[in-house]
C-alpha positions in Angstrom: -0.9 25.1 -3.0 1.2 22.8 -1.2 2.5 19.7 -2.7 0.6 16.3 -2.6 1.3 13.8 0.1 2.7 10.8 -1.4 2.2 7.7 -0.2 3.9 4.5 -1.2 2.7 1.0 -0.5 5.0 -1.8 -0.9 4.8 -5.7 -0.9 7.0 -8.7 -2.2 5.9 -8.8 -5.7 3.5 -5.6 -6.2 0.7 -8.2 -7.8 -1.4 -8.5 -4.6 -1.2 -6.3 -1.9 0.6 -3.5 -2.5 -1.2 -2.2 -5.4 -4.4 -3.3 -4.0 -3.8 -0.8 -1.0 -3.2 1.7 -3.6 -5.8 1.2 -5.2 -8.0 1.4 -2.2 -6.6 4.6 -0.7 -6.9 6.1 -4.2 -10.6 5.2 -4.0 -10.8 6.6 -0.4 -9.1 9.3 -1.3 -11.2 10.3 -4.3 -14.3 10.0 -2.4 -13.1 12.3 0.3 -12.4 15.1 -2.3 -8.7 14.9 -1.5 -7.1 13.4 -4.6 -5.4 16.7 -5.4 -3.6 16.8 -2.0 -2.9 12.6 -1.3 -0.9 11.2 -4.3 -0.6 6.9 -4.1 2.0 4.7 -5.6 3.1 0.8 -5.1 5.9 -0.9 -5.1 7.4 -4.4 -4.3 10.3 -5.1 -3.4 11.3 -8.0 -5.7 11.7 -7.7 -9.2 9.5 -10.9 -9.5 6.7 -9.9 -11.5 7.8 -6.1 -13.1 5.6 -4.7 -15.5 2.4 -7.5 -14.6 -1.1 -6.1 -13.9 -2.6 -6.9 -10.6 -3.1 -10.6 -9.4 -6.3 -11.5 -11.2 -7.3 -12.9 -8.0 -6.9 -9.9 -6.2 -8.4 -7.9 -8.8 -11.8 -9.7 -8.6 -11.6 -9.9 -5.5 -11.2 -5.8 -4.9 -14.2 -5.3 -7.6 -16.4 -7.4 -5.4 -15.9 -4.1 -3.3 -16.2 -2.0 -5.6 -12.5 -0.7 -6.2 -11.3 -0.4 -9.7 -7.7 -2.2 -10.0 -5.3 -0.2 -12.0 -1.4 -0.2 -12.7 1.3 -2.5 -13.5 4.0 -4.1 -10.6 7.6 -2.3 -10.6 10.5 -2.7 -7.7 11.3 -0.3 -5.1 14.3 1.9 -5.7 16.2 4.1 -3.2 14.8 7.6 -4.8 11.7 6.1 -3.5 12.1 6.7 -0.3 13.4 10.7 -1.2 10.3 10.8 -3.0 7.6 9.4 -0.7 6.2 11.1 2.5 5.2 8.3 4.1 6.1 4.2 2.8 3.7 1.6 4.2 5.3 -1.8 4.1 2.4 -5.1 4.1 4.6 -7.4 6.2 7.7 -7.8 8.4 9.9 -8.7 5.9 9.0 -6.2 3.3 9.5 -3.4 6.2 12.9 -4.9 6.5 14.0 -5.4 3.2 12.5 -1.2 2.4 15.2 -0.4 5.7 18.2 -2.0 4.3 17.5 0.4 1.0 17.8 3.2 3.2 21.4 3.2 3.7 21.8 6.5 5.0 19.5 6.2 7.6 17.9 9.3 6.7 14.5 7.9 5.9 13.5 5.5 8.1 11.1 7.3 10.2 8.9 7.3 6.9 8.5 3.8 6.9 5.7 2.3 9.0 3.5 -1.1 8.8 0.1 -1.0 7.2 -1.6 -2.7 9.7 -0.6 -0.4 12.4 -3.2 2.0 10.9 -6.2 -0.9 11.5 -9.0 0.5 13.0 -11.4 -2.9 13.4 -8.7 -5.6 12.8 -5.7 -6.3 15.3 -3.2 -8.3 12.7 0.3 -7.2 12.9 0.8 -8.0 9.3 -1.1 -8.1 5.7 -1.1 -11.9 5.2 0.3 -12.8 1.1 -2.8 -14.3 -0.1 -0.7 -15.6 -3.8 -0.9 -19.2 -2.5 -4.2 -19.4 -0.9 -7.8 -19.5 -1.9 -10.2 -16.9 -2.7 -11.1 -16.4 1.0 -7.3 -15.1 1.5 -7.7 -12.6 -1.3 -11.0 -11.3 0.3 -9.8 -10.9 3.8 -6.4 -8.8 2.5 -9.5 -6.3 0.8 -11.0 -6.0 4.2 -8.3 -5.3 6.1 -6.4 -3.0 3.5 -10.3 -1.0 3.4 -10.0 -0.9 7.8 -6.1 0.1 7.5 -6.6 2.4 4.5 -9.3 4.6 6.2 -7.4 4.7 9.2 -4.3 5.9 7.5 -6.6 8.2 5.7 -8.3 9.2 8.8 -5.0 10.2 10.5 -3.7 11.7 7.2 -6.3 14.3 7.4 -6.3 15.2 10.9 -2.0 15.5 10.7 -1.0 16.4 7.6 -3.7 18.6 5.8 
C-alpha cells in the first residue's frame, strides 16, 4: 500500500483554526472510508499557546456540527514541510511566515491557502475568530466544512 497523504494545516496559534480544519478533514475523511490513505496534522506558527487544547470557543462551536475536537497546539518546524504532502496555511500571513521556513526553496509548491479549495464561499482568507464573538467562531466551521470537502474532493480525484 502506498503511504498516506499528509496533510498539515497551520494557523497563528494552533487553538482555533488550524486544528479545527484538522479536525474537520479528519471527520471527512473518516466518513469517506479514506482515513488509511489521508493522514491530518496542525500546526501554528507561533509558539503562543504550545501544548493547549483547542479554543473552547471553537470547540463548541465545531460540536454544534458535529465534529469531535481533538489534539493539543504545537509550532511549525522545518521537517514539517519534508514531512507533509500538501501544508494549507488559514491566512496571508501564516502562508508567509510557513515560506520563510522553507529556506531552501524546495518546498514551496506544497504550500497553498485553505480558502482556495472553497467550493460555496469566495473569502481569500480564514478570518482569526480569538477576538470575536461566537458568530466568528461559527462562520470559520462553515467555511473550513466548504474548503475541507473541496480539498478532499480534489484529493481524491488527484492523488488517490
Amino acid at each position: 500500500m502506498a503511504a498516506p497523504y499528509r496533510l498539515l494545516f497551520v494557523c497563528l496559534g494552533n487553538i482555533c483554526r488550524s486544528p479545527s480544519a484538522e479536525n474537520i478533514m479528519n471527520h471527512l475523511v473518516s466518513q469517506s472510508g479514506l482515513s488509511d490513505q489521508i493522514q491530518c496534522d496542525s500546526a501554528g506558527t507561533s509558539g503562543y499557546h504550545i501544548g493547549e487544547k483547542p479554543d473552547r470557543r471553537m470547540t463548541q462551536a465545531a460540536n454544534a456540527q458535529g465534529i469531535e475536537m481533538k489534539g493539543r497546539s504545537r509550532q511549525l518546524d522545518s521537517s514539517d514541510l519534508e514531512e507533509f504532502d500538501l501544508i494549507l496555511a488559514m491566512d496571508r500571513s501564516n502562508y508567509d511566515g510557513i515560506l520563510a521556513l522553507d529556506r531552501s526553496g524546495q518546498n514551496a509548491h506544497k504550500v497553498k491557502m485553505m480558502c482556495d479549495f472553497c467550493q460555496n464561499h469566495t473569502d481569500t482568507e480564514v478570518p482569526d475568530p480569538y477576538y470575536g464573538g461566537a458568530d466568528g467562531f461559527k462562520y470559520v466551521i462553515d467555511l473550513l466544512m466548504d474548503a475541507s470537502q473541496g480539498l478532499l474532493d480534489q484529493i481524491v480525484a488527484e492523488e488517490l
